[in-house]
C-alpha positions as a Markdown table, in Angstrom:
| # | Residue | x | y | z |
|---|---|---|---|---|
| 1 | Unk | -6.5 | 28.6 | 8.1 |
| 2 | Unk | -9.6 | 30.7 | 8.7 |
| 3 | Unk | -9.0 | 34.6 | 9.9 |
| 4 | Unk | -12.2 | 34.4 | 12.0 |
| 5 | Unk | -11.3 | 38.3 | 12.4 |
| 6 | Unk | -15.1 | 39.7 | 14.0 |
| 7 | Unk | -15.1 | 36.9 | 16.1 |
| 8 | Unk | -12.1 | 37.9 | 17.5 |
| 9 | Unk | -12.5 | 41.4 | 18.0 |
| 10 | Unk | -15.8 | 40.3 | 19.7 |
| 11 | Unk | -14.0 | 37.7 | 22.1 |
| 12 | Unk | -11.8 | 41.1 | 22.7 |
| 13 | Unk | -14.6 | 43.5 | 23.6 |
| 14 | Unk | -16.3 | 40.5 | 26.3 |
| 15 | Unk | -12.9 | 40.7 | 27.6 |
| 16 | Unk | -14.1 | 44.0 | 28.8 |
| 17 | Unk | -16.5 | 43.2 | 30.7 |
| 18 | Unk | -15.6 | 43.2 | 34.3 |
| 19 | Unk | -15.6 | 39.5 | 35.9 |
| 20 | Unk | -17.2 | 39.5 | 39.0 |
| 21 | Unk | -15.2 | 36.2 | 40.4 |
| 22 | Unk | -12.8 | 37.8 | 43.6 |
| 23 | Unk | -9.3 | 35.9 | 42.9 |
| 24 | Unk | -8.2 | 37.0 | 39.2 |
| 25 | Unk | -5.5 | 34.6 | 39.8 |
| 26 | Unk | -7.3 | 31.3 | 39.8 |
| 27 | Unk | -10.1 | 32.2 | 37.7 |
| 28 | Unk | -9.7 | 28.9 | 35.3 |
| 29 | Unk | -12.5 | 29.8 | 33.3 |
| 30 | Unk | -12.0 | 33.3 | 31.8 |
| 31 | Unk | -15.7 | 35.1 | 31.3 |
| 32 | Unk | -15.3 | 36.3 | 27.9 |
| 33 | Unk | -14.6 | 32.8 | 27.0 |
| 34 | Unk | -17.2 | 31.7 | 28.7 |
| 35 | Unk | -20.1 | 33.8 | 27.5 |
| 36 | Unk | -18.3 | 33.0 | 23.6 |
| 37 | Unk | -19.1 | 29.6 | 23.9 |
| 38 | Unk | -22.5 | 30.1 | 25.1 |
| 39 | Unk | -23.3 | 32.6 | 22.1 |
| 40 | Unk | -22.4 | 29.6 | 19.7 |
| 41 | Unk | -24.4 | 26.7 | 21.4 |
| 42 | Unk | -27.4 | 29.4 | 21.1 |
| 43 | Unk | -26.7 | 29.2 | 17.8 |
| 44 | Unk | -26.1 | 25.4 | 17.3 |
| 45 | Unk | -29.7 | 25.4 | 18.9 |
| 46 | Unk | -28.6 | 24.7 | 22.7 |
| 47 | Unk | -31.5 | 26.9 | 24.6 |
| 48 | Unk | -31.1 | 25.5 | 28.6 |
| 49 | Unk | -28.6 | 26.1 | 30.7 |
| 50 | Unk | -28.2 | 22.3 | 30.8 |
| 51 | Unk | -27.9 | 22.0 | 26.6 |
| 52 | Unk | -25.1 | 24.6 | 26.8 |
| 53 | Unk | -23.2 | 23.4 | 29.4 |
| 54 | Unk | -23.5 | 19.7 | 27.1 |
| 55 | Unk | -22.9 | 21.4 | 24.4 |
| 56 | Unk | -19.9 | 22.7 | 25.9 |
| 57 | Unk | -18.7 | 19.3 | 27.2 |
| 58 | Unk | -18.5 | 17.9 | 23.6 |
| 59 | Unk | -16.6 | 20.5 | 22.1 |
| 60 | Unk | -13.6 | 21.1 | 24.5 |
| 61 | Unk | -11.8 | 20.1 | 21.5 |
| 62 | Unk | -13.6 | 22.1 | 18.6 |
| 63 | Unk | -10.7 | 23.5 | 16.6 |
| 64 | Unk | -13.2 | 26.4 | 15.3 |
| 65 | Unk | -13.2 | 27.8 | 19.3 |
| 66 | Unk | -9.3 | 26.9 | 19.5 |
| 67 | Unk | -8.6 | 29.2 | 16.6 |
| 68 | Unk | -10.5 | 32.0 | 17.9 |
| 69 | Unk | -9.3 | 31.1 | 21.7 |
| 70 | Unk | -5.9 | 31.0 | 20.1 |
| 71 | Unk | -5.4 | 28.3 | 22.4 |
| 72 | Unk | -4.8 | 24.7 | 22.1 |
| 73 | Unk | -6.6 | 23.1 | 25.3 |
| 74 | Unk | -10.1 | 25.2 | 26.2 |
| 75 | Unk | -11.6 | 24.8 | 29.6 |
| 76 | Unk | -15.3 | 24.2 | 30.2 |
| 77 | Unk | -16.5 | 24.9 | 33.4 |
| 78 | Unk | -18.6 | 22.5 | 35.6 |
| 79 | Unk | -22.4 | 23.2 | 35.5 |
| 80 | Unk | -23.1 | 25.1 | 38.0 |
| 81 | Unk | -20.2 | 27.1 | 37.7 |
| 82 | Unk | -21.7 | 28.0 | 34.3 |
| 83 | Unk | -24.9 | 28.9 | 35.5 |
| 84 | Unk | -23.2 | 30.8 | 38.7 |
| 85 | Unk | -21.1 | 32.9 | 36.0 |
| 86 | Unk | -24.2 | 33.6 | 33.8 |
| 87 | Unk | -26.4 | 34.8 | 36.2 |
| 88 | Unk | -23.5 | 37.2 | 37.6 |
| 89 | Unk | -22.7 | 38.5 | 34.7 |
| 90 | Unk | -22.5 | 42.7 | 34.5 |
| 91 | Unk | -25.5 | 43.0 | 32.4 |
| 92 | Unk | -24.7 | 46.9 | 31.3 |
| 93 | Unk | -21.5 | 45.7 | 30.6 |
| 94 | Unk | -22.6 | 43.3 | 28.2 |
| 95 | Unk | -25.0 | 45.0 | 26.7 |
| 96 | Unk | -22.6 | 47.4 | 26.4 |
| 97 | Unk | -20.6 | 45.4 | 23.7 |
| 98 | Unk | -23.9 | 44.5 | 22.8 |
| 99 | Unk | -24.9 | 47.9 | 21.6 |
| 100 | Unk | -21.4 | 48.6 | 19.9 |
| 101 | Unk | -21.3 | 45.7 | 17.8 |
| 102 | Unk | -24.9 | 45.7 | 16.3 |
| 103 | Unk | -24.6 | 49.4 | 15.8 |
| 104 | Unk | -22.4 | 48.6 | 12.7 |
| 105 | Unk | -25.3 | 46.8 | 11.0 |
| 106 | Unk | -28.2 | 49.3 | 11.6 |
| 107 | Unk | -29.0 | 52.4 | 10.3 |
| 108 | Unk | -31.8 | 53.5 | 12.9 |
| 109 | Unk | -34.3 | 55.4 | 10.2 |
| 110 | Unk | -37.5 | 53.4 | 11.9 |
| 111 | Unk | -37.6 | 51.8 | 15.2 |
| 112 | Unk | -39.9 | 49.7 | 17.3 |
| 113 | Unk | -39.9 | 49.9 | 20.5 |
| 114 | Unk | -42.0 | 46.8 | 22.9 |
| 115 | Unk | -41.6 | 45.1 | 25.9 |
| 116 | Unk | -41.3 | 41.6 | 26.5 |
| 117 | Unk | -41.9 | 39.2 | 29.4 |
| 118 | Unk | -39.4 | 37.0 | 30.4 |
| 119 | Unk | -41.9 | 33.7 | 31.2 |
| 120 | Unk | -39.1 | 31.8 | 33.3 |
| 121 | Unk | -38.1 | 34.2 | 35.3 |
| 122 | Unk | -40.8 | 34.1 | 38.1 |
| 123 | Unk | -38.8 | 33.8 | 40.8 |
| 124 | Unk | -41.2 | 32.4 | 43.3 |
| 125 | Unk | -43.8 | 30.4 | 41.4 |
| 126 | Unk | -46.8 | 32.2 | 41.3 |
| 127 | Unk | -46.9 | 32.8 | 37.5 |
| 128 | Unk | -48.7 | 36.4 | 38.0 |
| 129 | Unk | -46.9 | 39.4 | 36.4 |
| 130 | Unk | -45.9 | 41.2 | 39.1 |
| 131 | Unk | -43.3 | 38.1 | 40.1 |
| 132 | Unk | -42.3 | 38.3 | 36.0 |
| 133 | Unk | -39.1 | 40.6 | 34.8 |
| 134 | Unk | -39.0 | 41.8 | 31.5 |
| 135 | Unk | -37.0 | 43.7 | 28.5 |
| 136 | Unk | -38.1 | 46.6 | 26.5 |
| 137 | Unk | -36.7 | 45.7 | 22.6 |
| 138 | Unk | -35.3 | 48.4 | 20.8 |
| 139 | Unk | -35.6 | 47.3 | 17.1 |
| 140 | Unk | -34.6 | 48.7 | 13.7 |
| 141 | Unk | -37.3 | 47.9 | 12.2 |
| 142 | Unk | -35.8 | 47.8 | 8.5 |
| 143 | Unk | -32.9 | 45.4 | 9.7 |
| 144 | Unk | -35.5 | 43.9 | 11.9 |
| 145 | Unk | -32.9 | 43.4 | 14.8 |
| 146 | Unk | -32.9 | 44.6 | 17.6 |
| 147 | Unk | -30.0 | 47.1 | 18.7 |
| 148 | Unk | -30.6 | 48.1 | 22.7 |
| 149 | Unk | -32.5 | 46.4 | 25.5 |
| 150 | Unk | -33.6 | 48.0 | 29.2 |
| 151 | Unk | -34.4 | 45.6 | 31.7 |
| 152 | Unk | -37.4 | 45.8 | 33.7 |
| 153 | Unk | -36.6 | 44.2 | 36.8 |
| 154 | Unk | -40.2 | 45.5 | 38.1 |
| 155 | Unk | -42.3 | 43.9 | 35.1 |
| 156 | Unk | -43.8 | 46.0 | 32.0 |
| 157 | Unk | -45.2 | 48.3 | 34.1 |
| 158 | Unk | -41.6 | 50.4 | 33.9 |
| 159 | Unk | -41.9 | 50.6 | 30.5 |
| 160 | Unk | -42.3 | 54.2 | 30.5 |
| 161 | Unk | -39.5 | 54.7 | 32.7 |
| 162 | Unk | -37.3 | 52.6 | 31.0 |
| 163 | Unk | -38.1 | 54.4 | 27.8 |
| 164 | Unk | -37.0 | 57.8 | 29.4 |
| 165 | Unk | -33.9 | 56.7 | 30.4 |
| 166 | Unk | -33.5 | 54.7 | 26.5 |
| 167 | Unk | -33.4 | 58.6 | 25.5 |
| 168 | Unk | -31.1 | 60.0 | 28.3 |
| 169 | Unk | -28.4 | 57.5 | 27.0 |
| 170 | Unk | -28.2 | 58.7 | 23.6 |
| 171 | Unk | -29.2 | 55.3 | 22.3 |
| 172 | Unk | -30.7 | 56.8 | 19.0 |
| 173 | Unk | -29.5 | 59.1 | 16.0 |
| 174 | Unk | -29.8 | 62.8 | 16.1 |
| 175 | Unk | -32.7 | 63.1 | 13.8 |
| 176 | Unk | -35.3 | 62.6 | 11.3 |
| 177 | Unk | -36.5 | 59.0 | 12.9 |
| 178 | Unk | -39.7 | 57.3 | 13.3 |
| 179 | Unk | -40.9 | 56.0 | 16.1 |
| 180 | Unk | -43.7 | 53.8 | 16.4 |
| 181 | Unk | -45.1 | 52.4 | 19.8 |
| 182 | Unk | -47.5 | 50.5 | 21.4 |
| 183 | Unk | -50.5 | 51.9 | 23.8 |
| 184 | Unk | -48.2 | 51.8 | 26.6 |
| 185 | Unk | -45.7 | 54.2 | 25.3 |
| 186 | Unk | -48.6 | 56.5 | 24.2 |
| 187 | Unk | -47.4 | 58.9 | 26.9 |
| 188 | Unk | -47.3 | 63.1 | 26.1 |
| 189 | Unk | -43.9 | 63.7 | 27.8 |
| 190 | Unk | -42.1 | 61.1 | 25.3 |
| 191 | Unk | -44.3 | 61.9 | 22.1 |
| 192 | Unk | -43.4 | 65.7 | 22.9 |
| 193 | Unk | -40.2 | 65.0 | 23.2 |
| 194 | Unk | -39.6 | 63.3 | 19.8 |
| 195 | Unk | -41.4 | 66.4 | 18.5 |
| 196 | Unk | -39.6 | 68.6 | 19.9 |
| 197 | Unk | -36.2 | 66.8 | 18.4 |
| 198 | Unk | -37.9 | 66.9 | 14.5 |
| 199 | Unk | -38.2 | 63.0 | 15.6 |
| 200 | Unk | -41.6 | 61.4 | 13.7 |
| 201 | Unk | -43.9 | 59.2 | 15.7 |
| 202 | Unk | -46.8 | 56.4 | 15.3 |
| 203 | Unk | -48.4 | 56.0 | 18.3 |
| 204 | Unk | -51.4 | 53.4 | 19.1 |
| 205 | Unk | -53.9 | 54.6 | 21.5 |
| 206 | Unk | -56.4 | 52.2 | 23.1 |
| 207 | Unk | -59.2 | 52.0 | 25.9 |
| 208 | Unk | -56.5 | 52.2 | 29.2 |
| 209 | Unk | -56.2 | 56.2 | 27.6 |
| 210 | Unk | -59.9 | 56.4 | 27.4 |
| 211 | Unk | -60.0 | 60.3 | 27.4 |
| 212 | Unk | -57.5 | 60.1 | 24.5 |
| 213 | Unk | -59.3 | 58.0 | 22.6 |
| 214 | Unk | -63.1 | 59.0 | 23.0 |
| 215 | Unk | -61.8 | 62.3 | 21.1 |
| 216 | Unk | -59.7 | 60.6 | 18.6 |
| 217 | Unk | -62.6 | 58.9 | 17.9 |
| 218 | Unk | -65.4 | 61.4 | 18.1 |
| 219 | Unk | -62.9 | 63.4 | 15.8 |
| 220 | Unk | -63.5 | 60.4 | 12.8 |
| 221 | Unk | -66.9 | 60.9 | 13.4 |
| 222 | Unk | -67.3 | 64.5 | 12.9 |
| 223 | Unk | -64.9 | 64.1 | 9.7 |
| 224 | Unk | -66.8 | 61.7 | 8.4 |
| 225 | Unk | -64.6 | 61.1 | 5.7 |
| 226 | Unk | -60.9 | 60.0 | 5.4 |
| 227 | Unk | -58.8 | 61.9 | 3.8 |
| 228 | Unk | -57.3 | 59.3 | 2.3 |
| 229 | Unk | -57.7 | 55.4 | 2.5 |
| 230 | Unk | -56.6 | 52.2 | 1.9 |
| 231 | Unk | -57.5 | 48.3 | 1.5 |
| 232 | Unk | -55.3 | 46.0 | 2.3 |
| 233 | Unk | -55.9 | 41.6 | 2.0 |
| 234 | Unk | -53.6 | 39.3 | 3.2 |
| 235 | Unk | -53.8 | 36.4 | 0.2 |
| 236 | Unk | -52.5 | 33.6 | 2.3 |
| 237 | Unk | -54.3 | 32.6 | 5.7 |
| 238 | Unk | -52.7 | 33.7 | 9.0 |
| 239 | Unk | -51.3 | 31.5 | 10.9 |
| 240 | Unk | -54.3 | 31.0 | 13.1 |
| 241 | Unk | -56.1 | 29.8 | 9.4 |
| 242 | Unk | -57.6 | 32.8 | 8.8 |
| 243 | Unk | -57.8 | 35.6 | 6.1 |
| 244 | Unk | -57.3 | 39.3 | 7.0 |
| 245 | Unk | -58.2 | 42.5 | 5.1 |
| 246 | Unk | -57.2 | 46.1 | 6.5 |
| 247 | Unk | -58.7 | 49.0 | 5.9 |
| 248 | Unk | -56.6 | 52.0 | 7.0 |
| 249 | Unk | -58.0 | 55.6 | 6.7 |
| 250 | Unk | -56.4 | 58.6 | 7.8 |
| 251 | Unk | -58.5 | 61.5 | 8.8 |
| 252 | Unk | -57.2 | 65.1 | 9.3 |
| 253 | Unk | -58.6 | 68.7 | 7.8 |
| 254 | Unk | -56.4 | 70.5 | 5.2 |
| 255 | Unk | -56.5 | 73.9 | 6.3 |
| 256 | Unk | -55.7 | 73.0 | 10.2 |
| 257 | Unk | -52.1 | 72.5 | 10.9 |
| 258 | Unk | -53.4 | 70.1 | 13.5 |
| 259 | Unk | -55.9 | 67.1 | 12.9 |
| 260 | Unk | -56.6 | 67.3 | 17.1 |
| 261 | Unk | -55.7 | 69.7 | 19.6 |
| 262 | Unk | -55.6 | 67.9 | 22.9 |
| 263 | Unk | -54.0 | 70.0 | 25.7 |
| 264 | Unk | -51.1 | 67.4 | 26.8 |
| 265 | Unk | -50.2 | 66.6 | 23.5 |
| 266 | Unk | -48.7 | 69.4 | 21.3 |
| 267 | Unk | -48.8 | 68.1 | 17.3 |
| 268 | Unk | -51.1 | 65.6 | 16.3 |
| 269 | Unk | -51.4 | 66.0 | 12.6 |
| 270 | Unk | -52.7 | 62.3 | 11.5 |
| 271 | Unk | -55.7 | 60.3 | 12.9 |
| 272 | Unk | -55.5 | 57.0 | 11.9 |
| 273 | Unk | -58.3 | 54.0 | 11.9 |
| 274 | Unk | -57.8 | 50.8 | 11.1 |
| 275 | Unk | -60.8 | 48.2 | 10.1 |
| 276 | Unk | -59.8 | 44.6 | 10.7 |
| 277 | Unk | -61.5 | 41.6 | 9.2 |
| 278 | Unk | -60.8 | 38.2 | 10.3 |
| 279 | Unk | -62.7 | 35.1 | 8.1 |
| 280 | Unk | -62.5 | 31.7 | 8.6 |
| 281 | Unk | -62.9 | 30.0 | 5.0 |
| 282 | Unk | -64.0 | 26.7 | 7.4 |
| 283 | Unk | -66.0 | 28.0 | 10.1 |
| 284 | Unk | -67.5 | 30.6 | 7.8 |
| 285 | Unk | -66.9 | 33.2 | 11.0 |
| 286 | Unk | -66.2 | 36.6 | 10.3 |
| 287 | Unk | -64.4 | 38.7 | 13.3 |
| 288 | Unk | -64.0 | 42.3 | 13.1 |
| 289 | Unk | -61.6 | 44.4 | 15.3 |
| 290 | Unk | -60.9 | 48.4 | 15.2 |
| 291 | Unk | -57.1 | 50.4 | 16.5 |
| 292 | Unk | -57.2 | 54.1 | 16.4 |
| 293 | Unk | -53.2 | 55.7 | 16.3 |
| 294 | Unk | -51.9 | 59.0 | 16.0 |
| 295 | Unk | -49.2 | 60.9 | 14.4 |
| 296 | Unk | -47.1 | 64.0 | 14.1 |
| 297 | Unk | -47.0 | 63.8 | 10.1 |
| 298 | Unk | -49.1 | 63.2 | 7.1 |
| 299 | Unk | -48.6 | 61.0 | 4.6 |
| 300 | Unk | -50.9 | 58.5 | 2.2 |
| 301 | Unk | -52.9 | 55.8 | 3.8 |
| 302 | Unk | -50.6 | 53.1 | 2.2 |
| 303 | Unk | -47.7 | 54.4 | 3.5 |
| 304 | Unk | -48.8 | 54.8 | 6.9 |
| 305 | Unk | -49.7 | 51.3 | 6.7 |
| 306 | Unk | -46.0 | 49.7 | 5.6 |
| 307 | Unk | -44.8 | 51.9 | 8.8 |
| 308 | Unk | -47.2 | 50.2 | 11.0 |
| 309 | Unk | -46.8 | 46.9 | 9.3 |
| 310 | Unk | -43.4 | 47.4 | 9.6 |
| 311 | Unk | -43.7 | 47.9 | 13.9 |
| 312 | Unk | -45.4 | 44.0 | 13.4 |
| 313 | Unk | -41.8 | 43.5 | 13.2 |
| 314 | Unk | -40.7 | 43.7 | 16.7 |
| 315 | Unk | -43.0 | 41.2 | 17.6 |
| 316 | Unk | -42.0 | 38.8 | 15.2 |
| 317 | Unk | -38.5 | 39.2 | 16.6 |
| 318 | Unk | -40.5 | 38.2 | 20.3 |
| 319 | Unk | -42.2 | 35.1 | 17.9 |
| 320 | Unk | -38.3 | 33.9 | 17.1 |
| 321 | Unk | -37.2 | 34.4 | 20.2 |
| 322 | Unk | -39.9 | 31.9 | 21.8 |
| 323 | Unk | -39.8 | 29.6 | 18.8 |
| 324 | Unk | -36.1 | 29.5 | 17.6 |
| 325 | Unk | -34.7 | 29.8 | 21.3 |
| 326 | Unk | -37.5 | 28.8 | 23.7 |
| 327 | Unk | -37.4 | 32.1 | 25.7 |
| 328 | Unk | -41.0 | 31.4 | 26.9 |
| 329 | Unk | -39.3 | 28.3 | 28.3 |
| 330 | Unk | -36.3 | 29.0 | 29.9 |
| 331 | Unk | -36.3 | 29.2 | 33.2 |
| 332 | Unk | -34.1 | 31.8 | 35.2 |
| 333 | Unk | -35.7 | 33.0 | 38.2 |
| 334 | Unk | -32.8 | 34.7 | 39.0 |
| 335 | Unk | -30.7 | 38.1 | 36.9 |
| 336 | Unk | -32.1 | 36.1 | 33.4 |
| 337 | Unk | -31.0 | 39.4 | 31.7 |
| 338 | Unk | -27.7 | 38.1 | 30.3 |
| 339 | Unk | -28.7 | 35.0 | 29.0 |
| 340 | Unk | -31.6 | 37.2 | 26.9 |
| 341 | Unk | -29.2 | 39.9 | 25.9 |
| 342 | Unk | -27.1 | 36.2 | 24.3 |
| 343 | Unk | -30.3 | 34.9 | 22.9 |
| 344 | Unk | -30.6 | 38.2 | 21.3 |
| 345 | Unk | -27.6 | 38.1 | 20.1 |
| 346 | Unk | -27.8 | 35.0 | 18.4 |
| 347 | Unk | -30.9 | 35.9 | 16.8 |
| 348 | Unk | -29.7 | 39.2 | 15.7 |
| 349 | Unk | -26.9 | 36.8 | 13.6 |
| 350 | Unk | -29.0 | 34.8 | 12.0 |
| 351 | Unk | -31.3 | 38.1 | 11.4 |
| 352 | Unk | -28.9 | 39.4 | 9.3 |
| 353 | Unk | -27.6 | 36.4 | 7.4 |
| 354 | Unk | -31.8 | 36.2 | 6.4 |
| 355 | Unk | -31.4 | 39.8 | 5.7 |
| 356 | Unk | -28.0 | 38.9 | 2.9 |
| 357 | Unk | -29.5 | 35.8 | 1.5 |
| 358 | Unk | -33.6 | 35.9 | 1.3 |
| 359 | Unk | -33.8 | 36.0 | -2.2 |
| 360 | Unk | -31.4 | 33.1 | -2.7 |
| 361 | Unk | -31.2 | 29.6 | -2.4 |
| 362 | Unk | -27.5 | 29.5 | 0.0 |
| 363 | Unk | -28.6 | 26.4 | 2.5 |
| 364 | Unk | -28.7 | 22.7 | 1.7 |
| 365 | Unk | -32.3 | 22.7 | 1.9 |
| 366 | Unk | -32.3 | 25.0 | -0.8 |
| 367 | Unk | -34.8 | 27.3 | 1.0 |
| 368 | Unk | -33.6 | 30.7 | 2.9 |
| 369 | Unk | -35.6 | 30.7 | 6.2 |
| 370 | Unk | -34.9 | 31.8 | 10.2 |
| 371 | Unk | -35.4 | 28.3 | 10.7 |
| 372 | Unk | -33.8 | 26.8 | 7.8 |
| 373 | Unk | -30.7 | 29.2 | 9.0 |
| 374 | Unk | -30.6 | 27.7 | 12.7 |
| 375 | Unk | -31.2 | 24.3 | 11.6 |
| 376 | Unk | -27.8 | 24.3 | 9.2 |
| 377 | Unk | -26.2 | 25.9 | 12.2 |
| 378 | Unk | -27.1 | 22.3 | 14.2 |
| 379 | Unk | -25.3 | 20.8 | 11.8 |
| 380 | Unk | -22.3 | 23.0 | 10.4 |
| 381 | Unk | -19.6 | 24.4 | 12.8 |
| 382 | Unk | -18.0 | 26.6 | 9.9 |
| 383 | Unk | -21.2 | 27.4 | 8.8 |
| 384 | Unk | -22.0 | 29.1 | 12.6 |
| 385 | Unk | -18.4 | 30.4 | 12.6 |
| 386 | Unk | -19.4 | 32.3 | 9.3 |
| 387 | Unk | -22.3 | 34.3 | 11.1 |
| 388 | Unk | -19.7 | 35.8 | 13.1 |
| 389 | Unk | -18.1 | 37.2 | 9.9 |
| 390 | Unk | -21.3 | 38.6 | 8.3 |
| 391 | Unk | -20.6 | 42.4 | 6.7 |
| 392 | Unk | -22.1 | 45.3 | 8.1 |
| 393 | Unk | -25.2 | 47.1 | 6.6 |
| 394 | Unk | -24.7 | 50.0 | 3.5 |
């Protein structure tokens, strides 16, 4: 007999999670229970509401869940019950446990922060963003998984807000971190505040900060030339059939303790431009693109380019989530939070069990891949069990 000891103590801390049904004493359906069994049909590959609730329907008698349950008779819940207990659900509760058990398997040195749309959840039909929620991503971007969430309940536009309030909750370590962030973040009273906590940040700066950037970039030009560069080529095509070089050059002057002064922003030391080529080997096409960032440190061209390589990562975390979990597709117009902070979840497991096992050949295929991982999941019950059981990060 299995111990199944994590997934216990993570059926324990659902149980916190205040149930919003009125009459404790009939509830048949207890919601820790409930919200289990939903975080391991995500993971057999269940993605709608409806696939869960199936899923659910053909494994009232899964002896896995029993032993965890500790009981020998589960109860499943009619459909809509389901989806009325989902959408209901406390999500700062349950991000709460969230948060507590992922913070065992990070160690926060670099994060990405990004915001995500959730695509399903336009409540009336319009499919324009401002009927669109969505959740600002938290990730370590070394684990590459993700270890908070904010909601935006009024689209990305809150980002910055929501990115405030990530710092007023003591989400992050005490120091030393680097932050990267897209355009969006790019704000003086959150890069001044990482400053001003020895905190490291990339920044990306683009046309919406027009003053910004017209000085970063007429900086470059009065430099002339980098201080230090690098050349970067992809050697297999992108996924669009293309081949990419990078050319990253950092610009600053020696002898200034400052490569810009700017009077919102207090220490910009690095100025950063990258060159982008795009070339089709069939169409022969050549596309070329240009981002300008900014930092409060120095360091070499290559290195500046594995931090902001590494920042790709939160969006391939947003890449699984559509493709391994069909967020893009789910539909729930209404509080869809929950059911992302799950999918989350789920992908965080598998995340780490990539993280372990990369390098070796552990799955029947033979081959160690997020999709390889979710696809033995489909098929193995103990193997899904076994995610739960996963060792935390040295």
């Amino acid at each position: 007999m299995r111990q199944y000891t994590k997934a216990k103590a993570l059926l324990a801390s659902l149980k916190s999670i205040p149930d919003y049904r009125v009459d404790k004493g009939k509830i048949q359906y207890p919601l820790h229970e409930v919200l289990f069994m939903v975080l391991f049909a995500l993971l057999k590959g269940n993605t709608t509401f409806k696939d869960i609730w199936g899923w659910m329907v053909y494994n009232e008698h899964n002896p896995i869940l029993k032993e965890i349950f500790e009981k020998k008779k589960l109860s499943i819940p009619a459909r809509s019950t389901l989806h009325n207990i989902l959408i209901n659900t406390d999500n700062n509760a349950l991000e709460s446990v969230f948060r507590d058990y992922f913070s065992h398997y990070v160690k926060q040195e670099e994060i990405a922060i990004d915001g995500k749309w959730l695509n399903g959840s336009d409540a009336n039909g319009q499919y324009v963003e401002a009927c669109h929620k969505a959740v600002l991503n938290i990730l370590d971007k070394n684990r590459r998984i993700v270890f908070a969430h904010k909601f935006l309940s009024k689209n990305k536009k809150s980002e910055i807000s929501a990115l405030k309030e990530a710092f007023d909750e003591d989400i992050f370590s005490d120091e030393g971190q680097i932050f990267s962030f897209d355009a969006i973040q790019t704000q003086a009273e959150i890069l001044n505040r990482l400053d001003a906590q020895a905190d490291k940040y990339i920044a990306k700066v683009k046309g919406n900060q027009k003053g910004l950037q017209q000085k970063i970039v007429a900086t470059i030009e009065d430099l002339k030339e980098p201080m230090d560069r690098y050349i970067q080529e992809e050697p297999e095509l992108s996924h669009d059939k293309k081949y990419v070089t990078r050319e990253i050059e950092i610009f600053y002057t020696p002898s200034m303790k400052q490569a810009l002064y700017h009077e919102k922003f207090q220490n910009i030391q690095s100025l950063v431009r990258i060159k982008k080529r795009l070339y089709g080997p069939v169409t022969k096409e050549e596309t070329f693109y240009t981002d300008y960032l900014m930092a409060n440190f120095r360091t070499s061209a290559k290195d500046f380019h594995e931090k902001i390589r590494a920042h790709w990562h939160v969006e391939t975390y947003h890449y699984h989530l559509d493709m391994l979990f069909d967020e893009d597709d789910h539909i729930a117009c209404k509080d869809p939070f929950s059911i992302a902070i799950l999918r989350s979840f789920a992908l965080n497991l598998l995340q780490i069990f990539f993280n372990a096992n990369k390098e070796r050949k552990v799955l029947p295929t033979g081959k160690t891949t997020m999709a390889e991982i979710k696809r033995t999941c489909l098929h193995d019950d103990l193997f899904t069990s076994r995610l739960f059981e996963q060792e935390c990060c040295t």
